[in-house]
N, CA, C and O atoms as a GROMACS GRO file, in nm:
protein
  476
    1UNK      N    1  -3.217  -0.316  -4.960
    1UNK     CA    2  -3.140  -0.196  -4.971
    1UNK      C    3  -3.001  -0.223  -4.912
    1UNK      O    4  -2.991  -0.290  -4.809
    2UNK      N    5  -2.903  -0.176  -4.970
    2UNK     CA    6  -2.770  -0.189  -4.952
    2UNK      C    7  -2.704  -0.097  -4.826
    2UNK      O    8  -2.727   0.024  -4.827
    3UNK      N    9  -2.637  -0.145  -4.735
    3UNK     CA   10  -2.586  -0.022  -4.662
    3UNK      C   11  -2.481   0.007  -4.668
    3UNK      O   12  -2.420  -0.094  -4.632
    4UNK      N   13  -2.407   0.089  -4.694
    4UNK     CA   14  -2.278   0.174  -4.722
    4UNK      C   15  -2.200   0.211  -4.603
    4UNK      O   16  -2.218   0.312  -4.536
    5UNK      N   17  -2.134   0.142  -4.588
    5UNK     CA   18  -2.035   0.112  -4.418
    5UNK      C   19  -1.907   0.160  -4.483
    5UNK      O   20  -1.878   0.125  -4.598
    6UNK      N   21  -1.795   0.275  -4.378
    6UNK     CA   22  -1.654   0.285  -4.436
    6UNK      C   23  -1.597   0.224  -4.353
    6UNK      O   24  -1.492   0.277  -4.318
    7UNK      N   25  -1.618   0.147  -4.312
    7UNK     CA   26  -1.525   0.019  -4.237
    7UNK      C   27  -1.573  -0.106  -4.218
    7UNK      O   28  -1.666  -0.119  -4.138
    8UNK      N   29  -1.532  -0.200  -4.273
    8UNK     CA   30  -1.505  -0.334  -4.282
    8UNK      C   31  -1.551  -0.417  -4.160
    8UNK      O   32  -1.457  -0.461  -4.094
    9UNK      N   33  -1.725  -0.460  -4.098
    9UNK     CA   34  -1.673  -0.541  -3.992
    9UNK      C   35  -1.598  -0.620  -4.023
    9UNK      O   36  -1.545  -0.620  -4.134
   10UNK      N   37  -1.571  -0.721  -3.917
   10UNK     CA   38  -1.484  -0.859  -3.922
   10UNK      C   39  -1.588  -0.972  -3.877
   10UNK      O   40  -1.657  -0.944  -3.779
   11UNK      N   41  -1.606  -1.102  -3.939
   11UNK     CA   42  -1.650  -1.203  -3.919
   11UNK      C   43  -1.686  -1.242  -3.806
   11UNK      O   44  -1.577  -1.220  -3.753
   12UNK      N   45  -1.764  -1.294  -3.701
   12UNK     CA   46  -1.672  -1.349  -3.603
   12UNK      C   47  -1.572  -1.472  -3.552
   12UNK      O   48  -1.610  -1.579  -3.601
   13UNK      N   49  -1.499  -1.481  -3.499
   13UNK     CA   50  -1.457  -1.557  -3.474
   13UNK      C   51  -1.481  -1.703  -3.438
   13UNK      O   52  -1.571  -1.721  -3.356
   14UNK      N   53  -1.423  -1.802  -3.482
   14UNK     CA   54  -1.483  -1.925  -3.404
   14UNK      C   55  -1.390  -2.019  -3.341
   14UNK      O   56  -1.285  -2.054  -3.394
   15UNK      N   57  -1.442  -2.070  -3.198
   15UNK     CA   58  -1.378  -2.126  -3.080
   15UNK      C   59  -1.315  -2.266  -3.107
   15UNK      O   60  -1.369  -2.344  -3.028
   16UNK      N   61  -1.265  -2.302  -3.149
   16UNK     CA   62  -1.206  -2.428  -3.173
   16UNK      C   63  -1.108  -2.476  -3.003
   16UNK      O   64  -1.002  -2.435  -2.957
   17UNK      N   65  -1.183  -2.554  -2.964
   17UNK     CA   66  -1.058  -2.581  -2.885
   17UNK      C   67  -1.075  -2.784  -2.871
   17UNK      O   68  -1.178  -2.851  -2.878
   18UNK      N   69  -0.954  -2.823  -2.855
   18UNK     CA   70  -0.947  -2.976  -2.833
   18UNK      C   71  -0.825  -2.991  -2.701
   18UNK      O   72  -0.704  -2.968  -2.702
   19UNK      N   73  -0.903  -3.032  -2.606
   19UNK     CA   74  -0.774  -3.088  -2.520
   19UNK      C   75  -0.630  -3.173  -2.570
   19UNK      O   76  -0.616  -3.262  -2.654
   20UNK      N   77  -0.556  -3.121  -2.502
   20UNK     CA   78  -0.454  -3.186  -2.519
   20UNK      C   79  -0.407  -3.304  -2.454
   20UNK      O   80  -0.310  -3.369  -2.496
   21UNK      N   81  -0.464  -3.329  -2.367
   21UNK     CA   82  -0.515  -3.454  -2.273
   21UNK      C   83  -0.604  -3.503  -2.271
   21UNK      O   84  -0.687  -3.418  -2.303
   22UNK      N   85  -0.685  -3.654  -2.242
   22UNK     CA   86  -0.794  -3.673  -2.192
   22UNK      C   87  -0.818  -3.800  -2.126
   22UNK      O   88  -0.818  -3.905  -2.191
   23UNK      N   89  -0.843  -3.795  -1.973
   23UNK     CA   90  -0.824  -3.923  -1.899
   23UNK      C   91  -0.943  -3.954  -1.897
   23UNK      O   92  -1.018  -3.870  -1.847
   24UNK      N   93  -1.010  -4.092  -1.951
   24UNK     CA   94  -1.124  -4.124  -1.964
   24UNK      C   95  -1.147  -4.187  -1.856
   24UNK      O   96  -1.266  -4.210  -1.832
   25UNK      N   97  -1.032  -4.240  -1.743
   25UNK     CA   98  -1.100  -4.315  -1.614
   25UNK      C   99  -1.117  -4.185  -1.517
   25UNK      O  100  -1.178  -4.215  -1.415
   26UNK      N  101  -1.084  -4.073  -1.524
   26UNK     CA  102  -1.087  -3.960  -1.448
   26UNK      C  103  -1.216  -3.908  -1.448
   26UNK      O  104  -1.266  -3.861  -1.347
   27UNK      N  105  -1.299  -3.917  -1.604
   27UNK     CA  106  -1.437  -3.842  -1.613
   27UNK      C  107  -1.540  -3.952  -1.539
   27UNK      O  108  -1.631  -3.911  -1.466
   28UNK      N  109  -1.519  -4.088  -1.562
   28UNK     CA  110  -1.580  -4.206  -1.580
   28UNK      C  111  -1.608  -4.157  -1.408
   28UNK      O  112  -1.714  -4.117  -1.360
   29UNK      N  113  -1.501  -4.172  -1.352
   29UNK     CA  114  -1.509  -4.171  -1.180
   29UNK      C  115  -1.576  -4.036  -1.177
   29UNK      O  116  -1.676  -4.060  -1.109
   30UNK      N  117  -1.583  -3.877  -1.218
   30UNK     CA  118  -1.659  -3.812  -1.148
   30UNK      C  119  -1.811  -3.835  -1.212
   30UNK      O  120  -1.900  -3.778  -1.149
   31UNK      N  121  -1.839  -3.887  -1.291
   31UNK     CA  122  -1.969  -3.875  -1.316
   31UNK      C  123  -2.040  -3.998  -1.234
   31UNK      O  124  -2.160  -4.024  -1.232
   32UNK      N  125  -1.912  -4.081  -1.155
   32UNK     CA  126  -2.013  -4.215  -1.083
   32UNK      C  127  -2.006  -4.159  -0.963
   32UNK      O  128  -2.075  -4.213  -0.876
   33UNK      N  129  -1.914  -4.024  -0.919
   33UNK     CA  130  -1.930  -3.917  -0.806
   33UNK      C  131  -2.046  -3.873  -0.794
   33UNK      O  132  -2.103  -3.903  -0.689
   34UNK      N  133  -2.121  -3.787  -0.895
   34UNK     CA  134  -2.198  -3.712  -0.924
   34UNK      C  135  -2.328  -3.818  -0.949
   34UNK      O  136  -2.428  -3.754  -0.980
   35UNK      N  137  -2.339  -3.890  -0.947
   35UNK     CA  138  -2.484  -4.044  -0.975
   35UNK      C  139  -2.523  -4.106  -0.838
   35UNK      O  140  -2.634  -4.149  -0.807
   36UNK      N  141  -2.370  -4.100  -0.733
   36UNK     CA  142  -2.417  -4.162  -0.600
   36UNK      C  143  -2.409  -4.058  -0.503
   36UNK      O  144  -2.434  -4.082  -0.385
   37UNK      N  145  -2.368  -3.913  -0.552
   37UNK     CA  146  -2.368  -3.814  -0.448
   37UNK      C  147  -2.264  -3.833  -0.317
   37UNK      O  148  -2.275  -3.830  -0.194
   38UNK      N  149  -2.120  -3.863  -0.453
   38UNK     CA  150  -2.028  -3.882  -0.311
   38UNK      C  151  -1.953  -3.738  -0.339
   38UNK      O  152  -1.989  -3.667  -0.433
   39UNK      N  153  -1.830  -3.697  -0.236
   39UNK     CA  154  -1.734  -3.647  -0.288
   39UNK      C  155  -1.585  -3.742  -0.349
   39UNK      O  156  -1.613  -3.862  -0.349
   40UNK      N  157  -1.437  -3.714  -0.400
   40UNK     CA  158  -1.371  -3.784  -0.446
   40UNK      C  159  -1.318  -3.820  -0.280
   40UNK      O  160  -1.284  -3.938  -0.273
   41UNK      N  161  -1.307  -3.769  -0.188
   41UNK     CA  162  -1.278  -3.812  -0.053
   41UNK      C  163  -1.363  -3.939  -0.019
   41UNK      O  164  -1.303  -4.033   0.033
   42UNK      N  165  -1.487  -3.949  -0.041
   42UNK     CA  166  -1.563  -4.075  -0.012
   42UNK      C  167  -1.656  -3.993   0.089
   42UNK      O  168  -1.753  -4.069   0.095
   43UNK      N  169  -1.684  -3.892   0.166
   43UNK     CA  170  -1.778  -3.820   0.240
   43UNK      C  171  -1.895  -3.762   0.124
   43UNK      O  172  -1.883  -3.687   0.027
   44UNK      N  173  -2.019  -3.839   0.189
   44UNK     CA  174  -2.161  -3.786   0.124
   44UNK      C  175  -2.168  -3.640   0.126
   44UNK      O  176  -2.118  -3.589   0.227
   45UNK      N  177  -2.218  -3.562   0.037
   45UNK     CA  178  -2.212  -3.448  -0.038
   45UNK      C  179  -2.275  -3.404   0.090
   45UNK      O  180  -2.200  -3.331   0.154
   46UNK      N  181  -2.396  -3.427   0.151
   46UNK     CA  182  -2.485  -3.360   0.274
   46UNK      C  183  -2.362  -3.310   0.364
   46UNK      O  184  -2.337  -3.195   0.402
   47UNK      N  185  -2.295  -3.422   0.386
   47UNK     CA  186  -2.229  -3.473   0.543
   47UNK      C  187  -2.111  -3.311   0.517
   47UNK      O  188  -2.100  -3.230   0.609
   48UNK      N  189  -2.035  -3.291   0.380
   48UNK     CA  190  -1.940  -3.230   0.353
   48UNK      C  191  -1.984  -3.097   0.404
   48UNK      O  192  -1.929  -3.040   0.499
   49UNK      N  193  -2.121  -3.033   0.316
   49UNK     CA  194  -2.230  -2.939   0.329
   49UNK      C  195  -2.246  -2.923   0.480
   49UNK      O  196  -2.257  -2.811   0.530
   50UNK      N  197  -2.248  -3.034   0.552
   50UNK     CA  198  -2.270  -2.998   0.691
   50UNK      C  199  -2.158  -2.927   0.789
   50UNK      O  200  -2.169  -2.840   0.875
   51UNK      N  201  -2.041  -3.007   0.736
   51UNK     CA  202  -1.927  -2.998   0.776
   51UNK      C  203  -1.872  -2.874   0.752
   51UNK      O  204  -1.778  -2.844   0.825
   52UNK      N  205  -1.908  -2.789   0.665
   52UNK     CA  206  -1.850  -2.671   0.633
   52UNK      C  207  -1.942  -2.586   0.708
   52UNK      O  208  -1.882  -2.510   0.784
   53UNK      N  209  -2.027  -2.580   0.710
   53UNK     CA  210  -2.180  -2.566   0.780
   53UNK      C  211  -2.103  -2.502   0.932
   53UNK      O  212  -2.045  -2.398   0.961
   54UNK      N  213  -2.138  -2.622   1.002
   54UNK     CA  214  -2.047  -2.641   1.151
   54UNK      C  215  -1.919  -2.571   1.149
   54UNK      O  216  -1.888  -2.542   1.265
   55UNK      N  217  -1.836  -2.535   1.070
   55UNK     CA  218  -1.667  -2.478   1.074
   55UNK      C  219  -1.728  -2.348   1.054
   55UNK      O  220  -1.727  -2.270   1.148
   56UNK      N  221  -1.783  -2.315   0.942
   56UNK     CA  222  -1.859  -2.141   0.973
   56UNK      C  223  -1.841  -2.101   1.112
   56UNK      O  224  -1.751  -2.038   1.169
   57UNK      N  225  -1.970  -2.165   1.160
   57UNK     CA  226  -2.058  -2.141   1.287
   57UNK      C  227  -1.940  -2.165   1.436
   57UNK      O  228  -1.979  -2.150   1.552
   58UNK      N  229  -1.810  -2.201   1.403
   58UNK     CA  230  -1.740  -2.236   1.523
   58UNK      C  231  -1.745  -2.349   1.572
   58UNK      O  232  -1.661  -2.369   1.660
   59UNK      N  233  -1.829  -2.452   1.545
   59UNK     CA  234  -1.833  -2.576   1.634
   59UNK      C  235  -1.685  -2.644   1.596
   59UNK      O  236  -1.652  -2.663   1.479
   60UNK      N  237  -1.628  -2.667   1.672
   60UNK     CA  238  -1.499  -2.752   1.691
   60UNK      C  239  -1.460  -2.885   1.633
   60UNK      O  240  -1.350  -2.929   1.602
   61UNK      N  241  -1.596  -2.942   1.628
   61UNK     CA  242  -1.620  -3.050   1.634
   61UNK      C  243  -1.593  -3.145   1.459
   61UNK      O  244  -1.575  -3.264   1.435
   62UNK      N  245  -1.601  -3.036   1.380
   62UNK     CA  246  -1.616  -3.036   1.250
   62UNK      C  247  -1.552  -2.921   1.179
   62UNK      O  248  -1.599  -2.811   1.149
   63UNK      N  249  -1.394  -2.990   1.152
   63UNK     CA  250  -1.308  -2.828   1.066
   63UNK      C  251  -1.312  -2.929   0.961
   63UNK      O  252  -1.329  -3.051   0.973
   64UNK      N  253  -1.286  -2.832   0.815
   64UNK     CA  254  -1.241  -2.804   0.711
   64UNK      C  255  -1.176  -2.731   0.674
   64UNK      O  256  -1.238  -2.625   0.659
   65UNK      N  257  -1.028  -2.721   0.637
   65UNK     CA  258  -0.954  -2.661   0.652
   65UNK      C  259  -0.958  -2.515   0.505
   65UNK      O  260  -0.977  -2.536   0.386
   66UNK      N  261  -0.936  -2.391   0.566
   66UNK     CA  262  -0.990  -2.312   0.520
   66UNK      C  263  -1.127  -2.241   0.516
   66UNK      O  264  -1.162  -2.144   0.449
   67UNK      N  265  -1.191  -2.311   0.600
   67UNK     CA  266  -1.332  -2.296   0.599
   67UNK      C  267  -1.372  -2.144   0.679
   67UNK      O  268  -1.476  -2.081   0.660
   68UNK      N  269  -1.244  -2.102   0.786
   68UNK     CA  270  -1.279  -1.984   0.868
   68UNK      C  271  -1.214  -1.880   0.822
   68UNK      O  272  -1.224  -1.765   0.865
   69UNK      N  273  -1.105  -1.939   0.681
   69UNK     CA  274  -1.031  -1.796   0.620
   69UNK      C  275  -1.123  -1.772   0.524
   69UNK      O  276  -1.157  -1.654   0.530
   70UNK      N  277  -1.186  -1.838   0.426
   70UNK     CA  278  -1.312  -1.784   0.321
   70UNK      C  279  -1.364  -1.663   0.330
   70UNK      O  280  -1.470  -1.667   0.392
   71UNK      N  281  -1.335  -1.557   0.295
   71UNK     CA  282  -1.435  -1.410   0.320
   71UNK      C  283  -1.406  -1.400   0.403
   71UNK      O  284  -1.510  -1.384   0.468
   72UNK      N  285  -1.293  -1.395   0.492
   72UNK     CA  286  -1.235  -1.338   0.610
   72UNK      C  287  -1.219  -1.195   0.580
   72UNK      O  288  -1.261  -1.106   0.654
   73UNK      N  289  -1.148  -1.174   0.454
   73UNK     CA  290  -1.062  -1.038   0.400
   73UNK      C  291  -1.248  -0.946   0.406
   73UNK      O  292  -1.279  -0.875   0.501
   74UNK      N  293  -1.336  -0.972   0.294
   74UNK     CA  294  -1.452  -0.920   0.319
   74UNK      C  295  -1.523  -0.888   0.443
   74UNK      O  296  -1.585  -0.782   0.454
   75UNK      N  297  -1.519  -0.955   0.514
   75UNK     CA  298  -1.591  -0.960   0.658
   75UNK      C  299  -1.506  -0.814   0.743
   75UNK      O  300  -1.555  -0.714   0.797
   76UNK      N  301  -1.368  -0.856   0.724
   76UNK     CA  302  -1.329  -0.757   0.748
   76UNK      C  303  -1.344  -0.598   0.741
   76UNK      O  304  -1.351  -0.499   0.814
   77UNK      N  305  -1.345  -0.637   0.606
   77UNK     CA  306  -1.332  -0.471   0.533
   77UNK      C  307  -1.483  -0.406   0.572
   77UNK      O  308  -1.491  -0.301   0.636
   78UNK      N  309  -1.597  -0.480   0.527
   78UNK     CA  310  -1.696  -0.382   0.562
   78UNK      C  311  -1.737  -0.398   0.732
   78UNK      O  312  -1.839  -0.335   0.761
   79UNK      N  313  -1.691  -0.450   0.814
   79UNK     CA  314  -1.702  -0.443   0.975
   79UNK      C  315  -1.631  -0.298   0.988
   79UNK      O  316  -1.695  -0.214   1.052
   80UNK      N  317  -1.517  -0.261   0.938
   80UNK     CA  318  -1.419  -0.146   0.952
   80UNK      C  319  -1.549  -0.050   0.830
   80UNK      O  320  -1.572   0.056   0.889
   81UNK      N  321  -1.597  -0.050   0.753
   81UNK     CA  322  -1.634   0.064   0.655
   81UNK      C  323  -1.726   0.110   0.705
   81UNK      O  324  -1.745   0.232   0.708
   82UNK      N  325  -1.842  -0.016   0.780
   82UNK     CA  326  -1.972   0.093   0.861
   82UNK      C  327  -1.991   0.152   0.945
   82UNK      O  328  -2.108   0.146   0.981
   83UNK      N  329  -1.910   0.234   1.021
   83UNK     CA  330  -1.910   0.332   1.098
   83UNK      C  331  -1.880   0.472   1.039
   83UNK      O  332  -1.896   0.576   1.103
   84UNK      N  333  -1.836   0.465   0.915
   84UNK     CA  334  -1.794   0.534   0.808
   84UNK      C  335  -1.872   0.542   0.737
   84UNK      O  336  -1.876   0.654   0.687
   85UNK      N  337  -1.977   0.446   0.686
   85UNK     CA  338  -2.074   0.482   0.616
   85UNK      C  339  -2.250   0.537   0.704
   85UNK      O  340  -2.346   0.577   0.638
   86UNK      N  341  -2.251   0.527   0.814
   86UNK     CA  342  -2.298   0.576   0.853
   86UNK      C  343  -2.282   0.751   0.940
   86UNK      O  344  -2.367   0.821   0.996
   87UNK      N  345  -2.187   0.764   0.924
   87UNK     CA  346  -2.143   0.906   0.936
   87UNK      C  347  -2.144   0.965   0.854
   87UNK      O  348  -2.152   1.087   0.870
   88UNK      N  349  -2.135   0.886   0.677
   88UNK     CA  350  -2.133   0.995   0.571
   88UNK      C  351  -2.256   1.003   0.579
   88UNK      O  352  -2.289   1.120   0.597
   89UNK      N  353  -2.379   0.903   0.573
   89UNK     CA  354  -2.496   0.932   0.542
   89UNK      C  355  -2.557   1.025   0.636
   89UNK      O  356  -2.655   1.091   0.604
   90UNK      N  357  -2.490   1.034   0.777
   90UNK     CA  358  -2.571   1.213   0.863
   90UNK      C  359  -2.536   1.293   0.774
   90UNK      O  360  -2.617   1.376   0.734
   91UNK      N  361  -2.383   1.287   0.712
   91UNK     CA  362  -2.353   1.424   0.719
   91UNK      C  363  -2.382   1.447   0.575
   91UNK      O  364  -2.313   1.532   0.519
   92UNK      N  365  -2.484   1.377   0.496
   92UNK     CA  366  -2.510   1.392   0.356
   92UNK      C  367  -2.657   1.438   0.422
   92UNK      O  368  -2.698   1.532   0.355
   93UNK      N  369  -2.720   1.417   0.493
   93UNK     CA  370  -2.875   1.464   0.507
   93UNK      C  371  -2.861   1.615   0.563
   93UNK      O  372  -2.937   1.705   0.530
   94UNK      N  373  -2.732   1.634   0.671
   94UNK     CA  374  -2.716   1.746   0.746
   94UNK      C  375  -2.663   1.818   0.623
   94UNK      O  376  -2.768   1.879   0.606
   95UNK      N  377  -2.596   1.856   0.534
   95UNK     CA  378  -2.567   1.888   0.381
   95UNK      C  379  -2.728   1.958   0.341
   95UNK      O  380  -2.773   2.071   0.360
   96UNK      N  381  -2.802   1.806   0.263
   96UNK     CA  382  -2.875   1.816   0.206
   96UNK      C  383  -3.006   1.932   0.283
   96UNK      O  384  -3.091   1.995   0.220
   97UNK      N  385  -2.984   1.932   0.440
   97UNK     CA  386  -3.109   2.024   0.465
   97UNK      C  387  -3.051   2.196   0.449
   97UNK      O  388  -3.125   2.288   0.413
   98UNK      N  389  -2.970   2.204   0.468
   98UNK     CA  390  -2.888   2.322   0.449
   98UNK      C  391  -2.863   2.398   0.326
   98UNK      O  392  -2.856   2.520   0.307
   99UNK      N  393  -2.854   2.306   0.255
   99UNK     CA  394  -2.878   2.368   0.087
   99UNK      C  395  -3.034   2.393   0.053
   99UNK      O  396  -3.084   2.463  -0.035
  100UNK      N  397  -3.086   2.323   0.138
  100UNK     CA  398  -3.230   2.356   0.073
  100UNK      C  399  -3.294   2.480   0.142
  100UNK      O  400  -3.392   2.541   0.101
  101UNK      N  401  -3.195   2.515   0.293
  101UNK     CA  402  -3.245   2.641   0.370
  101UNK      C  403  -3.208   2.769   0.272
  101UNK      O  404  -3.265   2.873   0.242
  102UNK      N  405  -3.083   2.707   0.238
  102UNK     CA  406  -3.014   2.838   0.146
  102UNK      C  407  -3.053   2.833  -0.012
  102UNK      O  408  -2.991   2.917  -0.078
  103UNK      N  409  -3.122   2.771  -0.067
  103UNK     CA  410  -3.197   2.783  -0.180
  103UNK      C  411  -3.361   2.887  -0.166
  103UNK      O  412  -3.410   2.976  -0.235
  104UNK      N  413  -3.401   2.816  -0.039
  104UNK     CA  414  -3.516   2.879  -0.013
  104UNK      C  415  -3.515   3.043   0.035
  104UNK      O  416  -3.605   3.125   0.020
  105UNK      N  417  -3.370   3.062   0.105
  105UNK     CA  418  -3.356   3.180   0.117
  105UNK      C  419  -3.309   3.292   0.008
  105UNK      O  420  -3.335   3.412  -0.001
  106UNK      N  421  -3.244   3.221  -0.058
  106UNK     CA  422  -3.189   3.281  -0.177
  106UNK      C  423  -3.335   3.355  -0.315
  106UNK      O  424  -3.330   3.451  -0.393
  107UNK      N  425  -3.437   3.258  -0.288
  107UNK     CA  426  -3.545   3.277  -0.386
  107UNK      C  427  -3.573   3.387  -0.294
  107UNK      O  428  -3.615   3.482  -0.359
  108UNK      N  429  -3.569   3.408  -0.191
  108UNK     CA  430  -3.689   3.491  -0.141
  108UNK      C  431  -3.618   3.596  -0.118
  108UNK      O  432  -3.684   3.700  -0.118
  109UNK      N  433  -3.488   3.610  -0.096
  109UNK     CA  434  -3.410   3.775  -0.114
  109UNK      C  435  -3.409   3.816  -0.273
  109UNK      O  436  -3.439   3.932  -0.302
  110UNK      N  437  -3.374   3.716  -0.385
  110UNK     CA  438  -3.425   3.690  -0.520
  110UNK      C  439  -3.561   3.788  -0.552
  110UNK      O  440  -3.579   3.897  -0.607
  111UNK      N  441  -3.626   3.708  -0.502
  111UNK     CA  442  -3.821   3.754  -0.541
  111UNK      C  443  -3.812   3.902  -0.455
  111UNK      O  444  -3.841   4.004  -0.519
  112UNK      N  445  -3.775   3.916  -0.321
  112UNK     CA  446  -3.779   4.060  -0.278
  112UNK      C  447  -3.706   4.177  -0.388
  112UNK      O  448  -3.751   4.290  -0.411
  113UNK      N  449  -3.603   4.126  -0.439
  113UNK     CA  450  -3.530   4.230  -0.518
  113UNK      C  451  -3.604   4.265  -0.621
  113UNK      O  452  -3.645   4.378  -0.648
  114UNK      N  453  -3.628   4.122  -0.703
  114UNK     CA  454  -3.745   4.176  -0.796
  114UNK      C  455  -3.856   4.261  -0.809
  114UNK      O  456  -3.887   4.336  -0.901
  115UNK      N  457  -3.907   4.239  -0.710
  115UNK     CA  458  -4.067   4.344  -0.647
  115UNK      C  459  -4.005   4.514  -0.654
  115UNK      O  460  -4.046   4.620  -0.702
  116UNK      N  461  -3.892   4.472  -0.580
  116UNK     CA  462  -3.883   4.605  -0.581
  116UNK      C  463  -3.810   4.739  -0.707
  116UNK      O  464  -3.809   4.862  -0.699
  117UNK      N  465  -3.753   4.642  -0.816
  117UNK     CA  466  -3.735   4.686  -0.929
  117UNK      C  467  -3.844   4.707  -0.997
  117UNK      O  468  -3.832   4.769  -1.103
  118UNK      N  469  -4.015   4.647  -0.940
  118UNK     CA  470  -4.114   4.655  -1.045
  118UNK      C  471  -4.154   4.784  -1.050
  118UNK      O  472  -4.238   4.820  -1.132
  119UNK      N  473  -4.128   4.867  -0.814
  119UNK     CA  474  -4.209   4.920  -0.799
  119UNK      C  475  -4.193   5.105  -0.900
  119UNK      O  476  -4.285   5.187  -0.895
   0.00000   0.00000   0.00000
């Protein structure tokens, strides 16, 4: 069965892409990176892992530079937001019990009025 469309999809598209460069001693060296588990510095992938490891945590002993600005900006922001988010969440429960006093009261001046239109 035929379907009757008033608009035209479009094909999709296809990705053609070819570098415009290509250094074959550049790939050659990271893939003999990636076979002996070095970095292009010459430090074993563990040792690097460790090293960033240790600069986290403060030890002195072992920087990488950049290693203590990484998620600095984040760390920040929510250290400053949770004191704020824990104040909204009282004052969303202290809210939430209050509407439910005044719902419950509302039915029952509600239901009194009614009764007394029956009598």
């Amino acid at each position: 069965m035929a379907r009757i469309t008033f608009f035209s999809t479009p094909e999709p598209r296809q990705y053609n892409y070819t570098p415009r460069y290509y250094d074959e001693r550049k790939e050659r060296l990271e893939e003999l990176y990636k076979k002996y588990g070095r970095t292009p510095e010459g430090m074993r992938k563990a040792e690097a892992e460790a090293a960033l490891k240790d600069a986290a945590e403060g030890n002195p002993d072992r920087y990488v530079p950049g290693s203590l600005i990484h998620g600095a900006y984040a760390r920040a922001r929510q250290n400053r937001e949770e004191p704020r988010a824990k104040s909204r969440s009282r004052m969303k429960k202290i809210l939430t019990a209050i509407s439910v006093v005044l719902i419950i009261a509302l039915a029952w001046f509600l239901g009194q009025g009614f009764l007394r239109l029956l009598r």
